[in-house]
VOPAGU-2260 file (C-alpha; in pm, 1 decimal, decimal comma):
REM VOPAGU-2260
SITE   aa  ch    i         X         Y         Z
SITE  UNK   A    0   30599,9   17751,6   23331,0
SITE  UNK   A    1   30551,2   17415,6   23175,5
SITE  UNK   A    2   30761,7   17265,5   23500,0
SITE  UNK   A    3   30549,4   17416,5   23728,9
SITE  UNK   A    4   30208,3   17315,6   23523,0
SITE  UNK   A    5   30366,7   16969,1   23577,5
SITE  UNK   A    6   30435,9   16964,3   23872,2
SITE  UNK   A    7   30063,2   17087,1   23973,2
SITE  UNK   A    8   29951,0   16785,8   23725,5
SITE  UNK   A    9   30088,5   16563,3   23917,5
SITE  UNK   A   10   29933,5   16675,4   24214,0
SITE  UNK   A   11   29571,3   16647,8   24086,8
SITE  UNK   A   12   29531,9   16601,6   23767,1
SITE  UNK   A   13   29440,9   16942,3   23536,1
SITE  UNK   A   14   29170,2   17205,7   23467,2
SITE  UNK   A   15   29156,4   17417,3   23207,7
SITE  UNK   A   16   28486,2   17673,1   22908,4
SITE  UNK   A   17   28418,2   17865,7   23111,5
SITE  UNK   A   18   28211,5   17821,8   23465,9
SITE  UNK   A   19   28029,5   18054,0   23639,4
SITE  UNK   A   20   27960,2   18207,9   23314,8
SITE  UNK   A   21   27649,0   18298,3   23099,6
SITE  UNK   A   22   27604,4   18279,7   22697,2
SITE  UNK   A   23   27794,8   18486,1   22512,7
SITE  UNK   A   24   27566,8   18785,3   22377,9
SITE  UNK   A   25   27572,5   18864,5   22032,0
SITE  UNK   A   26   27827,2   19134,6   22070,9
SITE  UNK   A   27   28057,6   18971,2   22346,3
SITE  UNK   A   28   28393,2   18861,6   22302,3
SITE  UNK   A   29   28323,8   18889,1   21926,2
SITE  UNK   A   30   28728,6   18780,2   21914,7
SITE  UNK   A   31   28704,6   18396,5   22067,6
SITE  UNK   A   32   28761,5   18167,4   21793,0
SITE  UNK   A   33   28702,4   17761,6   21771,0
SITE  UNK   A   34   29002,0   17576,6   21676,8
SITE  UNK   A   35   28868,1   17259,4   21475,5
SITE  UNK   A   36   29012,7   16933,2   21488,6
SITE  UNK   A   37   28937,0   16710,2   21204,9
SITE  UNK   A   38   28728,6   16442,3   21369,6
SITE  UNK   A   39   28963,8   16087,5   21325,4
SITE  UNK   A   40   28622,0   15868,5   21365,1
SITE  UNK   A   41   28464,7   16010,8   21057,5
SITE  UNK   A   42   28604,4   15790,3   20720,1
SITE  UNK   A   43   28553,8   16099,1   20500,5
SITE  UNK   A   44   28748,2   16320,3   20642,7
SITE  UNK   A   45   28516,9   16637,6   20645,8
SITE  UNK   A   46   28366,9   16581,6   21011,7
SITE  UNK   A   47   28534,2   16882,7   21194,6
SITE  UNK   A   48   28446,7   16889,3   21631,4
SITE  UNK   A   49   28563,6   17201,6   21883,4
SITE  UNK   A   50   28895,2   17121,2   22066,7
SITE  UNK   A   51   29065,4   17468,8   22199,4
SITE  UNK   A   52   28984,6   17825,6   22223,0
SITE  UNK   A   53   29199,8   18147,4   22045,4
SITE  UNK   A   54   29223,5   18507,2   22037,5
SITE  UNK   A   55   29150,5   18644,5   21698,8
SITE  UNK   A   56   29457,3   18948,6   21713,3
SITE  UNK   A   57   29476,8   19290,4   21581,3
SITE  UNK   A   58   29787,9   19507,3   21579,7
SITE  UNK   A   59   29838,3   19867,1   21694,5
SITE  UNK   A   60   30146,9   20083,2   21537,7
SITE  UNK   A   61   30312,8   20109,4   21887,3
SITE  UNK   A   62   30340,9   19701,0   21905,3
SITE  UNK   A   63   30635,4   19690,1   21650,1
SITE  UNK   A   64   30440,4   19392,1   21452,7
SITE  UNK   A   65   30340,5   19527,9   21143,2
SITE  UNK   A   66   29975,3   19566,3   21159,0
SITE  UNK   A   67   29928,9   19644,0   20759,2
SITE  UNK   A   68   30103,5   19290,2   20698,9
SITE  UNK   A   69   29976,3   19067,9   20979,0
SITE  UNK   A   70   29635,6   19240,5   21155,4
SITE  UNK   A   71   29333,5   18954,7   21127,8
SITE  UNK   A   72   29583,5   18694,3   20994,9
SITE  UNK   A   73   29688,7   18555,1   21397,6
SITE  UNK   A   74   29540,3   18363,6   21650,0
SITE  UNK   A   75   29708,8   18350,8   21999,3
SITE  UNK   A   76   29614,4   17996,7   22158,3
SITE  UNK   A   77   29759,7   17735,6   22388,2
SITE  UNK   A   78   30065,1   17496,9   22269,7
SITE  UNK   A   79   29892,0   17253,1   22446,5
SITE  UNK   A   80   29628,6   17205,6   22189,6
SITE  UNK   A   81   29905,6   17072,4   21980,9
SITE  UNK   A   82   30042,9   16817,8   22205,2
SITE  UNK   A   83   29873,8   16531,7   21985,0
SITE  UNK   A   84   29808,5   16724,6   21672,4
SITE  UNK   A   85   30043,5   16926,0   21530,9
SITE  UNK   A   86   29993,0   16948,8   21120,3
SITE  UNK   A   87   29832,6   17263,0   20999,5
SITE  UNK   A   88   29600,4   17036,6   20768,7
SITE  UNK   A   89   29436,5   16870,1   21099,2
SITE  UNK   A   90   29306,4   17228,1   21165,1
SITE  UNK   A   91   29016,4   17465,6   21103,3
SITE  UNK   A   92   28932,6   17803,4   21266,9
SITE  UNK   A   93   28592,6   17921,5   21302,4
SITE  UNK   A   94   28539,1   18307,0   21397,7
SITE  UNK   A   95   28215,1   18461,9   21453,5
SITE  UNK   A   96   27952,4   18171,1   21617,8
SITE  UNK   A   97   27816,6   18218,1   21923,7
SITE  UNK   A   98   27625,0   17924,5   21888,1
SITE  UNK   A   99   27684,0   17534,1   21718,7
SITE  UNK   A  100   27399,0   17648,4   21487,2
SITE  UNK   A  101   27525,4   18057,7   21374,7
SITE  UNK   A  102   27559,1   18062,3   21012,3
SITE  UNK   A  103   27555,9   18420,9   20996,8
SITE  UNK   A  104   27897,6   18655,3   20951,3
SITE  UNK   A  105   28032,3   18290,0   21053,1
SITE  UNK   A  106   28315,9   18186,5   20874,8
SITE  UNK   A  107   28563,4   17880,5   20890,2
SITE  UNK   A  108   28965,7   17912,8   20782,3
SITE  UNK   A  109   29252,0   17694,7   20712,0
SITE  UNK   A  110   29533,9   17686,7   20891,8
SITE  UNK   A  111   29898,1   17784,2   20716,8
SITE  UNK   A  112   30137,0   17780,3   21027,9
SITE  UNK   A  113   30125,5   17637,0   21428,3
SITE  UNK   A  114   30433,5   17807,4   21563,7
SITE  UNK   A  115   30433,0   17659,1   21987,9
SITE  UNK   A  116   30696,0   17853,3   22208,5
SITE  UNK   A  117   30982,9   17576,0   22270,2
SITE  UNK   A  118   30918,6   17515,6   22588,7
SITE  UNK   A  119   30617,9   17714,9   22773,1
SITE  UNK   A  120   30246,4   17706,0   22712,0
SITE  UNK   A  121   30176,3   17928,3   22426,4
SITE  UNK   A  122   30147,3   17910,2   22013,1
SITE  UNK   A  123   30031,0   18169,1   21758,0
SITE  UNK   A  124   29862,1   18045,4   21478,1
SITE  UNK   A  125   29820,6   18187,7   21132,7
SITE  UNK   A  126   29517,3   18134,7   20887,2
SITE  UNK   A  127   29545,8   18040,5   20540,5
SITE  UNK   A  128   29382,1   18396,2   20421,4
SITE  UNK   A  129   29260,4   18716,9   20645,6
SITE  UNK   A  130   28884,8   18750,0   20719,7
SITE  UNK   A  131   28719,0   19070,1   20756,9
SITE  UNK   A  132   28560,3   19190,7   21064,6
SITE  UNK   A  133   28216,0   19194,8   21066,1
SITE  UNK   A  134   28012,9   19366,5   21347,7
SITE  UNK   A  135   27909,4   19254,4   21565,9
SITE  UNK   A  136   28020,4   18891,7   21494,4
SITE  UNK   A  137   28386,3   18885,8   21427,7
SITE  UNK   A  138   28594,9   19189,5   21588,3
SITE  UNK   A  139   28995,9   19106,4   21668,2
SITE  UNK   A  140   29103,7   19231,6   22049,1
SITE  UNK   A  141   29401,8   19419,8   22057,0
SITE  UNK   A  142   29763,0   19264,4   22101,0
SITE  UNK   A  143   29912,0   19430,4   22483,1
SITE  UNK   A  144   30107,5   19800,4   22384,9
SITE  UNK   A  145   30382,3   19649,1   22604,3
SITE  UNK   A  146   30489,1   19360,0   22765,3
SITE  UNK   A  147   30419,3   19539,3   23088,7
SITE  UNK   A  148   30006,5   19573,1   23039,0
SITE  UNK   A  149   29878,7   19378,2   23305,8
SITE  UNK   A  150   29545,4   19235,1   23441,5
SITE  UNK   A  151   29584,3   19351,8   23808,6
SITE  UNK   A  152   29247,6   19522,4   23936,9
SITE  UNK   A  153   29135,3   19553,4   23593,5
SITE  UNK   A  154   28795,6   19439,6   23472,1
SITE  UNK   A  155   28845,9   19125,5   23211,2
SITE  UNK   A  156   28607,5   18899,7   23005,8
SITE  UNK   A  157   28734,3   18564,6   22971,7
SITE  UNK   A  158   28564,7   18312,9   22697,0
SITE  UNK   A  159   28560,5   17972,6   22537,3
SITE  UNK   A  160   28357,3   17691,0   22415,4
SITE  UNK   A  161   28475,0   17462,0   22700,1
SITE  UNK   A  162   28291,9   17297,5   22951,8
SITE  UNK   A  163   28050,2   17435,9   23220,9
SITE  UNK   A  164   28063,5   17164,4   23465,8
SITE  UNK   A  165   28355,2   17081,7   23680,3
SITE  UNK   A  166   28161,0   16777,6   23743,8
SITE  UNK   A  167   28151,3   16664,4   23353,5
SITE  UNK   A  168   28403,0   16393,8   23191,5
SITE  UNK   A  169   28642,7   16592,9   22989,5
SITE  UNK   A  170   28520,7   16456,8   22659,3
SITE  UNK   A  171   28328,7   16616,1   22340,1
SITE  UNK   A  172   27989,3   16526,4   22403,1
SITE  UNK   A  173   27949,0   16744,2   22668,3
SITE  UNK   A  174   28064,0   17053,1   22557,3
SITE  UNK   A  175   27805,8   17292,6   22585,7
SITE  UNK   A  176   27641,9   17413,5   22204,9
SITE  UNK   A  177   27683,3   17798,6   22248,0
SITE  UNK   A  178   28026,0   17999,3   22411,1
SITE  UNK   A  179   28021,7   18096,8   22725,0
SITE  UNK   A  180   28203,5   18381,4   22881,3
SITE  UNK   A  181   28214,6   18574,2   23263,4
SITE  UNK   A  182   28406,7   18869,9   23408,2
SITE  UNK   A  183   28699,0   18820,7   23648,0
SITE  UNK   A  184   28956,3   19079,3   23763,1
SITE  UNK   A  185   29325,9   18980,4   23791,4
SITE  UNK   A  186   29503,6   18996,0   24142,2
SITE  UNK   A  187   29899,8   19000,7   24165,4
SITE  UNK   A  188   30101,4   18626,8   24221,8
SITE  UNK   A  189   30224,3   18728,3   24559,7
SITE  UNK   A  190   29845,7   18772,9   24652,9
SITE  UNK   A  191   29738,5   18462,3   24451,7
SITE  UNK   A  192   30054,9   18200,1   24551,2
SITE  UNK   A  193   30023,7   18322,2   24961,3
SITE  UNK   A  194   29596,0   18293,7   24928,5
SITE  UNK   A  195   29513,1   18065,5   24718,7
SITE  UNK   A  196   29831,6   17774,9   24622,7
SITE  UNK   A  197   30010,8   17812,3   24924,3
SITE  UNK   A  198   30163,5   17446,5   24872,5
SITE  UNK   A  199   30380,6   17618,0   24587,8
SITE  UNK   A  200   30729,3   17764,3   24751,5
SITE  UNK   A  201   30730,8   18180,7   24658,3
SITE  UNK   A  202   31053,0   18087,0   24493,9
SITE  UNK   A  203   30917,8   17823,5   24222,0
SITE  UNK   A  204   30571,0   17989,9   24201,5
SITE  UNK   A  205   30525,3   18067,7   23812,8
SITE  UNK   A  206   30602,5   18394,0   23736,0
SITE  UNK   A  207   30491,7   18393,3   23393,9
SITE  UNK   A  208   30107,2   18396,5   23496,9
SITE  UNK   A  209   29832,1   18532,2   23623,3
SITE  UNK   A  210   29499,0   18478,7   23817,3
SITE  UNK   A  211   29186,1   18592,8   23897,4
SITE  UNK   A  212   28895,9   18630,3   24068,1
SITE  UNK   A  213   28581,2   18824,8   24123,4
SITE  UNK   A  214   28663,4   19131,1   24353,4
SITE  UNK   A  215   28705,6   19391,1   24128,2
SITE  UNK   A  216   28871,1   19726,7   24352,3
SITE  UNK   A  217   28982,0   19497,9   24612,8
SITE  UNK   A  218   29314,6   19335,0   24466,8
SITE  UNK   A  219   29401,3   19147,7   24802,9
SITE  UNK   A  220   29052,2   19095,6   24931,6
SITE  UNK   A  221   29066,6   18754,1   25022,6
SITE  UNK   A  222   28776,0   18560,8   24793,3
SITE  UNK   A  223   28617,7   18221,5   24872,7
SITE  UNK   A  224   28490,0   18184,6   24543,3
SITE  UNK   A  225   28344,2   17977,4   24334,4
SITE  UNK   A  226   28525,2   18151,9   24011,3
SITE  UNK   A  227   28469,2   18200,5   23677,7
SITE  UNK   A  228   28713,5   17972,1   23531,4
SITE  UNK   A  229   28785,3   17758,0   23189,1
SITE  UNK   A  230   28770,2   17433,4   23271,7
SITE  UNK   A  231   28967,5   17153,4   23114,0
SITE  UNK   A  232   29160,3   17039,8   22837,6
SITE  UNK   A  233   28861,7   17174,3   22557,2
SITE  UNK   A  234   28952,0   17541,8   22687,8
SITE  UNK   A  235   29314,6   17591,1   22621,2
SITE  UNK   A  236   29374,8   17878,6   22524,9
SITE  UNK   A  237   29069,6   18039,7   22637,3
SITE  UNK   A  238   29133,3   18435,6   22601,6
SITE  UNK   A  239   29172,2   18676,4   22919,6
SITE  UNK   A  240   29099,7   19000,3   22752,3
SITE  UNK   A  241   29108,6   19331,6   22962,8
SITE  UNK   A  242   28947,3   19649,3   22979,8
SITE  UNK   A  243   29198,2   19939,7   22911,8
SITE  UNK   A  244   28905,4   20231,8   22900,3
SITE  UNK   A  245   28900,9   20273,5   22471,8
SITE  UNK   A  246   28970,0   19877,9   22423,1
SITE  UNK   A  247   28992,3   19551,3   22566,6
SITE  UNK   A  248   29347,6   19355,3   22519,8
SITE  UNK   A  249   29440,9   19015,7   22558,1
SITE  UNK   A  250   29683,2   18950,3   22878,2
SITE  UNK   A  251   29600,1   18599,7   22913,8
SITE  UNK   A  252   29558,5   18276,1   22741,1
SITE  UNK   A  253   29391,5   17925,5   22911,8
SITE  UNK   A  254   29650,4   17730,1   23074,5
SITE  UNK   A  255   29706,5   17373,0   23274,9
SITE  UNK   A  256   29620,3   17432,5   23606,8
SITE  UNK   A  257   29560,3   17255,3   23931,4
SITE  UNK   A  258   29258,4   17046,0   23901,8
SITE  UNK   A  259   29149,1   17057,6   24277,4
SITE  UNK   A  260   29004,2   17370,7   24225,7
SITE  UNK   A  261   28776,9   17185,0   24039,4
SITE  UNK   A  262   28687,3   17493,9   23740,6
SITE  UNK   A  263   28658,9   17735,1   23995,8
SITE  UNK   A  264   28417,1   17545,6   24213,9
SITE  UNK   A  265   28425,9   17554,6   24578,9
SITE  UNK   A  266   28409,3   17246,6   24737,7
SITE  UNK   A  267   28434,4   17221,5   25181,0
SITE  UNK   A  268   28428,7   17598,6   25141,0
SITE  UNK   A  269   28772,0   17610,8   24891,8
SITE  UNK   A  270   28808,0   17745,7   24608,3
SITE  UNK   A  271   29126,5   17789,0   24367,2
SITE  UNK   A  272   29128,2   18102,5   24126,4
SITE  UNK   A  273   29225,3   17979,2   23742,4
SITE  UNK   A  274   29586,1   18065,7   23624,6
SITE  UNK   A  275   29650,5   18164,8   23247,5
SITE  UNK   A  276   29957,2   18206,9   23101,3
SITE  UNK   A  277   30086,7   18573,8   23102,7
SITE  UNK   A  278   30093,3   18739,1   22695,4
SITE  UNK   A  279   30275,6   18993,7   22870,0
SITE  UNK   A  280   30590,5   18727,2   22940,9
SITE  UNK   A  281   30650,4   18598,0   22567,4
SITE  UNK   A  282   30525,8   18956,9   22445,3
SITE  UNK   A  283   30896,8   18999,8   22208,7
SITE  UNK   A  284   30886,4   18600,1   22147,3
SITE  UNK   A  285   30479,5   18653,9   21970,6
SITE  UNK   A  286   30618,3   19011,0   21813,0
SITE  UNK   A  287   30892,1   18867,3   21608,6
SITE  UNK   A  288   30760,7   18512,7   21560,6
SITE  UNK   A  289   30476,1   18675,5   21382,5
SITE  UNK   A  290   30688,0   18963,9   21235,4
SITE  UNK   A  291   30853,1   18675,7   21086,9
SITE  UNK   A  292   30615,0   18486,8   20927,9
């Protein structure tokens, strides 16, 4: 998928928190963390700003990663937050804020590993110890029961401390000081290359993600936005989590995406849907990279 991401950089540039979205409530999306990078302009070392989002993971018994060993250890991201970066030490992860300020049930982790896929956009990363949940701060979403579990026509919450202004530079100071999250619903790639990026051929349109949009029990209803959407490089690996009745699991992660959308915004009446990079894809890569660490 990487190729393809390219190739759609190229074109325009990239988009990757979240628009169209609304503060996350005390007891939303409890599983988005902050992934820290150690600020390079402070001499001392201990200045630490917001730089990609993750999915705080917990593991069923039916997902063959062993959930005694490994539940609250794992954070699924974006291996494009470690382009630059790529040294565990250069790393924090903060899990339960909902704002810059939360001090409560907030906690902040070292990093031990940053294991990227070899070649497509996604990383797992472990912490240096396991933090607890704490309700309704810090919960974990569940890893998919298969790499089948899919977004189509369900209900999803997507999240991240990213921007909330297609309009903004893509720079720190104007992240926003709280997370942000919205609801989308995903539609199927036929529906979303032939609608929305026709310029991609069927044949080289990624097949290892999804999209969506807002029509929830209309999977081919054709939607002029705008969309909720992550927008830019500070929401990699923003998390696509999705309602499966008892629990929500993650499908997607934040991905590079065709900027011209603009984060979902509608400009001269189009709009692009955001893509994220299909869990479902590299579901046996995450099982026994984690399995084995």
């Amino acid at each position: 998928m990487i190729g393809i991401c390219v190739f759609l950089l190229a074109i325009a540039g990239y988009a990757s928190a979240i628009t169209y979205g609304n503060p996350s409530t005390l007891d939303g999306a409890a599983y988005t963390v902050s992934l820290l990078l150690r600020d390079g302009t402070d001499p001392t070392g201990q200045t630490w700003i917001h730089r990609c989002n993750g999915a705080w993971m917990k593991f069923d018994l039916t997902t063959t990663i062993d959930s005694t060993t490994h539940n609250g250890y794992w954070v699924i991201t974006s291996a494009r937050c470690f382009d630059t970066y790529q040294q565990p030490s250069d790393w924090r992860a903060k899990l339960g804020a909902r704002t810059d300020t939360d001090t409560s049930n907030v906690v902040t982790q070292g990093i031990r590993y940053i294991l990227r896929h070899p070649t497509e956009d996604i990383a797992v990363v472990k912490l240096s110890s396991r933090p607890s949940e704490a309700s309704p701060n810090r919960m974990r979403v569940e890893f998919p029961r298969r790499n089948s579990d899919a977004a189509t026509n369900r209900s999803c919450t997507l999240s991240g401390w990213g921007l909330t202004d297609s309009l903004l530079t893509d720079n720190y100071e104007n992240l926003p000081l709280e997370q942000y999250q919205a609801t989308a619903v995903g539609i199927t790639n036929s529906w979303c290359n032939s609608q929305y990026y026709p310029t991609i051929d069927a044949a080289v349109f990624p097949s290892d993600v999804i999209c969506t949009t807002n029509q929830l029990g209309c999977n081919n209803c054709v939607d002029e936005g705008p969309f909720p959407s992550p927008c830019k490089s500070y929401d990699y690996g923003a998390p696509l989590a999705c309602n499966f009745g008892s629990e929500y699991r993650l499908i997607g992660v934040g991905t590079a995406q065709d900027s011209s959308q603009s984060c979902g915004d509608a400009f001269a009446g189009v709009a692009t849907p955001p893509m994220w990079t299909y869990v479902g894809t590299y579901w046996s890569w995450l099982a026994n990279t984690i399995n084995a660490n």
